[in-house]
C-alpha positions as CSV (number, residue, x, y, z in Angstrom):
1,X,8.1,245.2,228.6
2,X,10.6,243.1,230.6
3,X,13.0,245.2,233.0
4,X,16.2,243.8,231.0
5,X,14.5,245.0,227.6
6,X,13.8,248.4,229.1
7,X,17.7,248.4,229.4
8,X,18.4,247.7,226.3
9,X,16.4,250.0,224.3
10,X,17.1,252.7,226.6
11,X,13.6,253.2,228.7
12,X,14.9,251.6,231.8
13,X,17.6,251.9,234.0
14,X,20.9,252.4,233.3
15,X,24.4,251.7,234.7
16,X,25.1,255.0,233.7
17,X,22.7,256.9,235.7
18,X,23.0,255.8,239.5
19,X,22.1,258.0,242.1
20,X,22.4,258.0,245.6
21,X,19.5,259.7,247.6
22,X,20.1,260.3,251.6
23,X,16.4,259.8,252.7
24,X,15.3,260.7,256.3
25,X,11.6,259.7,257.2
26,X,9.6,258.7,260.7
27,X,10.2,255.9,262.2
28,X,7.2,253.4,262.1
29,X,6.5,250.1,259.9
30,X,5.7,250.6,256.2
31,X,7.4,253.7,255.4
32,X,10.7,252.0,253.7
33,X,7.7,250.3,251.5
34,X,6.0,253.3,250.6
35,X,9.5,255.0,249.4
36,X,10.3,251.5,247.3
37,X,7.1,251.3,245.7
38,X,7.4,255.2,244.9
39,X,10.3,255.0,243.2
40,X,9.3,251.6,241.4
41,X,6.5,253.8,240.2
42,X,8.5,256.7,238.9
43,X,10.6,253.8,236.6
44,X,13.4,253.7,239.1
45,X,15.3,250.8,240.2
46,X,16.9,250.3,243.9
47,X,20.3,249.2,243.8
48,X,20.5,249.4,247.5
49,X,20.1,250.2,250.6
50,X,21.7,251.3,253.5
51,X,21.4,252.3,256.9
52,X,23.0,255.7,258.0
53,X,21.4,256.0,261.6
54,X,18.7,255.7,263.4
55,X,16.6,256.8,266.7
56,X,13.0,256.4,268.2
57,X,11.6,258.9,265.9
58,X,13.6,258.7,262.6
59,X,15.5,256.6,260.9
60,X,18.1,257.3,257.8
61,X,19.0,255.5,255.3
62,X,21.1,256.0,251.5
63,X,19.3,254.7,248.9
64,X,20.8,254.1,245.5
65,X,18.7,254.2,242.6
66,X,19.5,253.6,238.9
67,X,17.5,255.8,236.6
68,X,17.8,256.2,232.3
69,X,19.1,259.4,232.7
70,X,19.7,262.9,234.9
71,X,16.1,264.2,233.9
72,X,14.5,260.8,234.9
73,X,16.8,261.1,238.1
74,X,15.4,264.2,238.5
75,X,11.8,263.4,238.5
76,X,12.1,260.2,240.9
77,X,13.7,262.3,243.6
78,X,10.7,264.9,242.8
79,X,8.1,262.0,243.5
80,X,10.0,260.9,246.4
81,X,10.3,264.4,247.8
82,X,6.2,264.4,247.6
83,X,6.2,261.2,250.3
84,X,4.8,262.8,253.7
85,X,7.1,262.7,256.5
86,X,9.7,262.1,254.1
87,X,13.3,264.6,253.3
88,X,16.0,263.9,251.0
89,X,18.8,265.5,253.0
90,X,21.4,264.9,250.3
91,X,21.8,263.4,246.9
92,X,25.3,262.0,245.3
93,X,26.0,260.4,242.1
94,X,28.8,257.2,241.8
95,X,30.0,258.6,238.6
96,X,31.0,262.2,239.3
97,X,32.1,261.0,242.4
98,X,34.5,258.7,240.9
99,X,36.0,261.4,238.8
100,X,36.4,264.0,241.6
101,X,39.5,265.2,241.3
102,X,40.5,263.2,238.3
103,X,40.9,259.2,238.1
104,X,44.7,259.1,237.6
105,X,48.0,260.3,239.5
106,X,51.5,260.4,239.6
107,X,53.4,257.6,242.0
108,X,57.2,258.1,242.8
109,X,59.1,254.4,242.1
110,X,61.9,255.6,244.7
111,X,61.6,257.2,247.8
112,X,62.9,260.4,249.0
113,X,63.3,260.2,252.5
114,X,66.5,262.0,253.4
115,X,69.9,263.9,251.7
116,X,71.7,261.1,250.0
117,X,67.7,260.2,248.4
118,X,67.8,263.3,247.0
119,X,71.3,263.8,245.5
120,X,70.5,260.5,243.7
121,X,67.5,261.1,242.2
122,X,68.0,265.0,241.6
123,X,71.1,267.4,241.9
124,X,73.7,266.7,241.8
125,X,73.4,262.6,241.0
126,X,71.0,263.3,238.5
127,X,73.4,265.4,236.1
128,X,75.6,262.3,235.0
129,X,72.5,260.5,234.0
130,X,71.9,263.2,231.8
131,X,75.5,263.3,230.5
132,X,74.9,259.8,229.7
133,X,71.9,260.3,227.9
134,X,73.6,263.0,225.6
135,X,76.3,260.9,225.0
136,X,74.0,257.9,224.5
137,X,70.8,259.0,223.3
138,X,69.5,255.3,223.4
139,X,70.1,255.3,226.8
140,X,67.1,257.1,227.7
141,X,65.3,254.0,226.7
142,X,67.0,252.7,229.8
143,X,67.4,255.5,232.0
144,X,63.9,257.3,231.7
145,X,60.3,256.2,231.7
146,X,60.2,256.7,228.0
147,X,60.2,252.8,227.6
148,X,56.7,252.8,229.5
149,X,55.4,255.6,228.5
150,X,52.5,256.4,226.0
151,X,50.8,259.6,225.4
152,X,47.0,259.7,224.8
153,X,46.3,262.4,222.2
154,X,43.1,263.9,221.5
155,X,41.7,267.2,220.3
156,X,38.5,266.1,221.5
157,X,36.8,266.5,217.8
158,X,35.1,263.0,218.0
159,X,34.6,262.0,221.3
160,X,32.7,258.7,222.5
161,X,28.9,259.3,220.7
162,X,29.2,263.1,221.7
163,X,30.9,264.4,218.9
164,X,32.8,267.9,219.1
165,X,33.0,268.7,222.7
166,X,36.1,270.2,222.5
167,X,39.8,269.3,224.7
168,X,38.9,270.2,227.9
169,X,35.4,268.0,228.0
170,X,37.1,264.6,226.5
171,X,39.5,265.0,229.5
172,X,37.8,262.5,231.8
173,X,37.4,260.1,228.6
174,X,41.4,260.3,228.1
175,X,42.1,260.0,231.9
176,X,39.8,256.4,232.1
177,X,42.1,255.3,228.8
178,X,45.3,255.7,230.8
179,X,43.3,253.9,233.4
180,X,43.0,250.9,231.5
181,X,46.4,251.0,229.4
182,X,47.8,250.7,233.3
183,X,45.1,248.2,234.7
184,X,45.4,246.4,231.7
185,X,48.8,246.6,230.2
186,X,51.2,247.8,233.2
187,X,51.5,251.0,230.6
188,X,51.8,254.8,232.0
189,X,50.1,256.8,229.8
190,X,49.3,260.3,230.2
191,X,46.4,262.3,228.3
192,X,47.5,265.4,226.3
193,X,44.2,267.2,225.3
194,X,45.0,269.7,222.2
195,X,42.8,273.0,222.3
196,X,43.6,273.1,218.2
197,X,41.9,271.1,215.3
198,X,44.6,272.2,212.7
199,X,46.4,269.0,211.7
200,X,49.6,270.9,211.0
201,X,49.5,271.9,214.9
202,X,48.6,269.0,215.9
203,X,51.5,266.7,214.3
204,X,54.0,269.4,215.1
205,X,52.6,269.3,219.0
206,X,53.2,266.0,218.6
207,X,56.1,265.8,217.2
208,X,57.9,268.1,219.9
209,X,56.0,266.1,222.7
210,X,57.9,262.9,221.4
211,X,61.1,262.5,223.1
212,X,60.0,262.0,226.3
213,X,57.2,259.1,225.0
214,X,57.5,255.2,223.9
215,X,54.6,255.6,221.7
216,X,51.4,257.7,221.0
217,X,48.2,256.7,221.1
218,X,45.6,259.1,219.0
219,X,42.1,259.0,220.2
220,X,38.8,260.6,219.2
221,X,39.5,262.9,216.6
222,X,37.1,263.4,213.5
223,X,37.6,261.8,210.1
224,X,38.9,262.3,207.9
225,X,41.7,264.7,209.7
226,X,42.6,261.8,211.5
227,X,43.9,260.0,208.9
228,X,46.2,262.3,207.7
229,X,47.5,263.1,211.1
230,X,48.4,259.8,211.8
231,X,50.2,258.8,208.8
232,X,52.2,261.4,208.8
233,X,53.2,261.6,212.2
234,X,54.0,257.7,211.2
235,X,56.1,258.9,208.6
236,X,58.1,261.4,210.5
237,X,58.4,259.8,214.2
238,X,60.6,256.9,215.3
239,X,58.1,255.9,218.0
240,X,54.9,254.0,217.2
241,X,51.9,255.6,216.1
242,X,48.7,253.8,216.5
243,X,44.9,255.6,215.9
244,X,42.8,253.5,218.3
245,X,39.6,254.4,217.1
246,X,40.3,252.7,213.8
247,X,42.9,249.9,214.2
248,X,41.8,249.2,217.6
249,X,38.3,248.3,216.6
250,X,39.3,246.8,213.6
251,X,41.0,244.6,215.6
252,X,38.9,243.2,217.9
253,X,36.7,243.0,214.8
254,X,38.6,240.5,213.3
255,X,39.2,238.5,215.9
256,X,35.1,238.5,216.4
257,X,34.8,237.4,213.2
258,X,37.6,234.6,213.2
259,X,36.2,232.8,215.7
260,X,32.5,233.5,214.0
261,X,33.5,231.8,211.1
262,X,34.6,228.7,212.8
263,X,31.4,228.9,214.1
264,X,29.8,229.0,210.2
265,X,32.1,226.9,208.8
266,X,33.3,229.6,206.3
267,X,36.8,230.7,205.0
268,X,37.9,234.9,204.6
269,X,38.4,234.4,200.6
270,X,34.7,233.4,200.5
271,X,33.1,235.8,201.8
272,X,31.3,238.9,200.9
273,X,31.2,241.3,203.9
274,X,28.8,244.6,203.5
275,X,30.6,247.4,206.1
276,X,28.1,250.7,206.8
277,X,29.8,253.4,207.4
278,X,33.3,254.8,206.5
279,X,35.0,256.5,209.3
280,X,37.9,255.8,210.8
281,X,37.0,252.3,212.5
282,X,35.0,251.3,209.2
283,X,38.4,252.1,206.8
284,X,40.6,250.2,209.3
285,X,38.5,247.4,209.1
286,X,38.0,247.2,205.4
287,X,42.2,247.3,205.6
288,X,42.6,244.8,208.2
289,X,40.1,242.2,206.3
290,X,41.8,242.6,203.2
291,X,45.1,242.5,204.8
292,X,43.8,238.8,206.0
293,X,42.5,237.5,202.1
294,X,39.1,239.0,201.7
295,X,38.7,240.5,198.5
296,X,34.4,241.2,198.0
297,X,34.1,244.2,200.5
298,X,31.5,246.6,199.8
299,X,31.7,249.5,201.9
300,X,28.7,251.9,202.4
301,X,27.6,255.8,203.1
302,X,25.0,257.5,203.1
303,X,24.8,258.1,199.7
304,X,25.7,253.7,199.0
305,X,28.1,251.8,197.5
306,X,31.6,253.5,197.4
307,X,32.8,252.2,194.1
308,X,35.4,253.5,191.0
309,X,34.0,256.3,189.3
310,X,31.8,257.4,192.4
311,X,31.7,261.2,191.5
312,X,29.5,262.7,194.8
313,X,30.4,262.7,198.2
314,X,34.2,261.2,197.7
315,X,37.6,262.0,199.6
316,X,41.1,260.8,199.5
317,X,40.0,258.0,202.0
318,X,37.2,257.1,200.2
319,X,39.1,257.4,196.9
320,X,41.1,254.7,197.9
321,X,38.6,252.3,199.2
322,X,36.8,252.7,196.2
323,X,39.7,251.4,194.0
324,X,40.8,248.6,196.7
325,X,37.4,246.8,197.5
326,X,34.1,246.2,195.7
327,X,35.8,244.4,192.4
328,X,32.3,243.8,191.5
329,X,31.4,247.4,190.9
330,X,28.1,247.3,192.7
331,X,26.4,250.8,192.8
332,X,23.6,250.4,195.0
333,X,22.0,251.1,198.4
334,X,23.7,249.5,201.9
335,X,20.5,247.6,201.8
336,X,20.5,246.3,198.2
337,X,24.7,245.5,199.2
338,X,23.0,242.8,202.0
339,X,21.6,240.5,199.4
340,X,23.7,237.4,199.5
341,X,26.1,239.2,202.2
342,X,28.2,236.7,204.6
343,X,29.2,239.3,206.8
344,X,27.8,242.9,208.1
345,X,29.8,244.9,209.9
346,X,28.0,248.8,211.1
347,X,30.0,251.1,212.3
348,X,27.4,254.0,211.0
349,X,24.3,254.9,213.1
350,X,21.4,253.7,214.5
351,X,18.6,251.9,213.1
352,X,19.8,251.4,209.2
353,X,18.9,247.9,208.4
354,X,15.8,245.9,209.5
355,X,15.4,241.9,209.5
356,X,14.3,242.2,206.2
357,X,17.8,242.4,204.8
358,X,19.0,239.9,207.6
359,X,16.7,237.9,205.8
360,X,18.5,238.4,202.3
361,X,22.4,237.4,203.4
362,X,23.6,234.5,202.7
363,X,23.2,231.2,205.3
364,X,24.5,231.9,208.4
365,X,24.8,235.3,208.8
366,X,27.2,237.3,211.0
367,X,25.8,240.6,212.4
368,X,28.0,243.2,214.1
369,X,26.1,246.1,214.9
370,X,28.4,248.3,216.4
371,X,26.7,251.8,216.9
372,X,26.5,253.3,220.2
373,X,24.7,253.3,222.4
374,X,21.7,252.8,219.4
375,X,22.9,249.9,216.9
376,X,22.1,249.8,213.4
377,X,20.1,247.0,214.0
378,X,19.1,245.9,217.7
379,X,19.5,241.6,218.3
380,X,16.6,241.2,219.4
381,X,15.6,242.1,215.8
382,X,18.2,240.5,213.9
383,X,18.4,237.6,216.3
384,X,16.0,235.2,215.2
385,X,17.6,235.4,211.4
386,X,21.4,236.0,212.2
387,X,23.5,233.0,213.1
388,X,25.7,235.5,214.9
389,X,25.6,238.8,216.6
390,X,27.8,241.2,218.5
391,X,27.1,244.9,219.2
392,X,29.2,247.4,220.9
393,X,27.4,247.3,224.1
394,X,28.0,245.9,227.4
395,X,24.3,245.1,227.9
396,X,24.9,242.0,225.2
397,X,26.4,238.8,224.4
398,X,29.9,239.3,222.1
399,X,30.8,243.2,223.2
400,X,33.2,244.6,220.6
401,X,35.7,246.7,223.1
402,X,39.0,248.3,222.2
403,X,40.3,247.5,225.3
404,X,40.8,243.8,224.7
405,X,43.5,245.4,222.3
406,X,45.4,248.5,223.2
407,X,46.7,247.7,226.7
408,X,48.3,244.7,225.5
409,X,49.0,245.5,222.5
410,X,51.4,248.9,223.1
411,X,52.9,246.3,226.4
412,X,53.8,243.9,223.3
413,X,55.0,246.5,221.5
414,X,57.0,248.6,224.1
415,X,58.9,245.4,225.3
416,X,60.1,245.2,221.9
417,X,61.4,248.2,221.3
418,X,59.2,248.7,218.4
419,X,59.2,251.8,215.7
420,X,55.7,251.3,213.7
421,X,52.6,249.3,214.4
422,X,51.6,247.7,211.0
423,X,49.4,245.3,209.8
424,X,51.1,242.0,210.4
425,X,51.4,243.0,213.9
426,X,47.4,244.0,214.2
427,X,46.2,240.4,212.7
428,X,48.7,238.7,215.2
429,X,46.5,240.7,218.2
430,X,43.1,239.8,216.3
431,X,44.7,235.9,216.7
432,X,45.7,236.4,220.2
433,X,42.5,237.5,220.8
434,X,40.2,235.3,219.3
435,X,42.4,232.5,220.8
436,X,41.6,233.4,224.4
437,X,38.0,232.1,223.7
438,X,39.1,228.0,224.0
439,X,37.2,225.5,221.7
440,X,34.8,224.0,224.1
441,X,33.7,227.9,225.2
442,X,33.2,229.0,221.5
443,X,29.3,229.4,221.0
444,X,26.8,232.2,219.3
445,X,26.8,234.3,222.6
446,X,30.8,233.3,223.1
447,X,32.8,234.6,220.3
448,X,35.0,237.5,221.9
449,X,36.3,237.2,225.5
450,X,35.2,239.3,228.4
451,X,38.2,242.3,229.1
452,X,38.4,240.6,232.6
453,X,40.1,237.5,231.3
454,X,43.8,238.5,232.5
455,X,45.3,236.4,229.9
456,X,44.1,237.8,227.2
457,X,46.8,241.3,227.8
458,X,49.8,238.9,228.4
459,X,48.9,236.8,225.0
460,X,48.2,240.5,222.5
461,X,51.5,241.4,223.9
462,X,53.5,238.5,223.3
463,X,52.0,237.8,219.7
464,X,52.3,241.5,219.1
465,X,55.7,241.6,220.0
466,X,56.7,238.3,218.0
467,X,55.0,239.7,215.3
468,X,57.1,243.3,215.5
469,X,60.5,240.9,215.4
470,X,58.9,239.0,212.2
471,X,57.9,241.7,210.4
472,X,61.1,244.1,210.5
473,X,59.1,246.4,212.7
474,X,61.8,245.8,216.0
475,X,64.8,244.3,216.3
476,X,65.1,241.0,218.0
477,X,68.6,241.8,219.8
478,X,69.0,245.3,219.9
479,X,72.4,246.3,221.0
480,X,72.8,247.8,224.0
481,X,74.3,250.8,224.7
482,X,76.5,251.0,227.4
483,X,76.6,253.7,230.5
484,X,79.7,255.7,230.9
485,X,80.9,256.2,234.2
């Protein structure tokens, strides 16, 4: 097996799993070979190396291995270790050290350097920009940070592929969001880890939280809870709302799958799209396709077909996909759903279809596998019969990644002002999106641009925004409120 196969199916080396090993051993030809082909041995692979000091007798040198995990980490250093002459005198890892101490902080915009710094930005100056505020509640819009801010909320119920791991773990998850909303989208965002799964406690937390945010940003908590919590804290804030895991998937979905279809020549109303899985990001996405004019969704669980009249295994959410997609009633397996399918979209678990039912869709077909780390079907399984693929993973061509949509899309939509996030404003991203990827770049391995392209944030805001004005969501000339002196 080739190195870059070993990476995809997990038996090589991993990004995730770098270590650096602080190696001192003797001096003479032959012995920087000996650790090299050691560590090639144990499945390791040398990122690097680099000289730390050396002398007549000794030399020593960091090291920088990628491994598939701690427990393979573990067992390279062991071998190493074994080397005669040979001491590891220290070992660090890239990623812990990047979260030491946290990824994010607090900058002050204005200095403080003497007296009249301080009566300005605190007592006594500060008091009348208060009054102002009480006068002018709209003023704070102005006056505070509330127009930039965003709060990440999370009760750490569904994090990443981990599941339950509770607040306090999916804190370094919420901290590298408010990384990227600021890279990304100039946004300051600020995670707020509940240590409650009650949805009642949760909305009201949020709720109080409110004032002093632009918008909220839910992340990672379990479905179906978090549809509740979401639409009502919709229905009862005047800030947007937005659910990432759902509408931010779903929206880099669709824009995947616009430029796909350019690609096979096939229009939305035509097509029958087969989704596995119906979680947050799979509900969102069955919304956001109808939303665009595609009627023959069929949307799968483990037990099948979610249709009308399905009496095991149903919930409110599923209640309502059953009587808004599959008008043809179908009642059978995910895998029986495939046959003559134009479009599958897995947001489930690993390893649920084979080529065989690639084989059955209809000409063309589009593939996104979007499990993680293991898809529902690797590509270089479905490959050979799918016209086009994406997965969720960095490690292949067409990565579907939230992040081409949240930073830019809460910029769009705290320039203007807006109250709600709805649909019309999520297609307008997709668009924005997909329209990065120019006509002579658009190819089978090209459909979805890579979250480096800068222009991609500027264009999801300004579509976003336009789309707020359109839509009734934000006013296009909000009045402004004046500050009494």
């Amino acid at each position: 097996m080739s190195g870059d196969a070993g990476e995809r199916d997990g038996t090589g080396p991993s990004v995730s799993y770098t270590i650096t090993a602080r190696a001192e051993y003797p001096n003479r030809p032959g012995m920087l070979g000996l650790i090299a082909s050691a560590i090639g041995d144990a499945g390791g692979d040398i990122a690097g190396v680099d000289l730390v000091r050396t002398d007549s007798a000794n030399i020593v040198r960091d090291i920088t291995i990628g491994a598939r995990d701690d427990e393979h980490g573990r067992s390279i250093l062991d071998v190493v270790r074994e080397l005669k002459g040979v001491t590891i005198r220290g070992v660090s890892d890239p990623i812990f050290l990047a979260h030491e101490g946290g990824k994010i902080e607090i900058k002050n915009k204005t200095p403080v350097t003497g007296r009249a710094d301080l009566a300005r930005v605190y007592t006594p100056g500060v008091a009348r920009v208060c009054l102002a505020i009480e006068r002018e509640p709209e003023a704070a819009w102005t006056l505070t940070i509330k127009k930039n801010a965003v709060a990440i909320v999370t009760d750490g119920t569904a994090v990443l592929g981990l599941g339950d791991i509770g607040p306090l773990a999916a804190m370094p998850v919420m901290e590298g969001k408010a990384m990227l909303f600021k890279e990304f989208g100039g946004v300051d965002a600020w995670p707020i880890c509940l240590d409650t799964k009650d949805p009642d406690e949760i909305v009201n937390t949020v709720k109080y939280l409110a004032p002093g945010f632009g918008g909220i940003n839910l992340e990672d908590i379990s479905a179906p809870r978090c549809f509740e919590i979401e639409e009502r804290l919709k229905k009862e804030l005047d800030i947007p709302v937005f659910h990432d895991d759902q509408h931010g998937t779903a929206v880099v979905v669709l824009a995947a799958l616009l430029n796909a279809l350019k690609l096979v020549k096939k229009e939305a109303p035509d097509l029958k799209v087969v989704i596995s899985g119906v979680g947050a990001a799979g509900i969102a996405s069955a919304k956001i396709f109808l939303s665009i004019g595609i009627e023959n969704i069929i949307c799968c669980d483990s037990r099948g077909a979610i249709y009308k009249g399905r009496g095991e295994g149903m919930n409110p959410i599923k209640d309502w996909i059953a009587e808004n997609t599959n008008p043809k009633h179908f009642t059978g397996t995910l895998k029986e759903a495939m046959e003559g399918a134009d479009v599958f979209l897995g947001v489930s678990g690993p390893d649920l279809i084979t080529a065989a039912e690639i084989k059955k869709m209809n000409r063309d077909p589009i593939v996104f596998a979007l499990a993680n780390p293991d898809p529902e079907i690797l590509p270089d399984d479905a490959l050979p019969h799918a016209r086009v693929m994406a997965t969720g993973r960095s490690d292949y061509a067409n990565q579907i990644n939230n992040v081409l949509c949240f930073p830019g899309l809460f910029r769009g939509v705290l320039d203007a002002r807006a109250w709600d996030i709805n649909e019309p404003m999520k297609v307008a991203a997709a668009h924005a999106i997909a329209g990065t990827v120019s006509e002579s770049e658009l190819c089978e391995e090209y459909i979805i641009p890579s979250v480096f392209n800068r222009d991609i944030f500027q264009k999801v805001a300004l579509e976003t925004a336009e789309a707020a004005y359109e839509s009734g969501a934000a006013e296009r000339h909000r009045k402004v409120h004046p500050v009494h002196i």
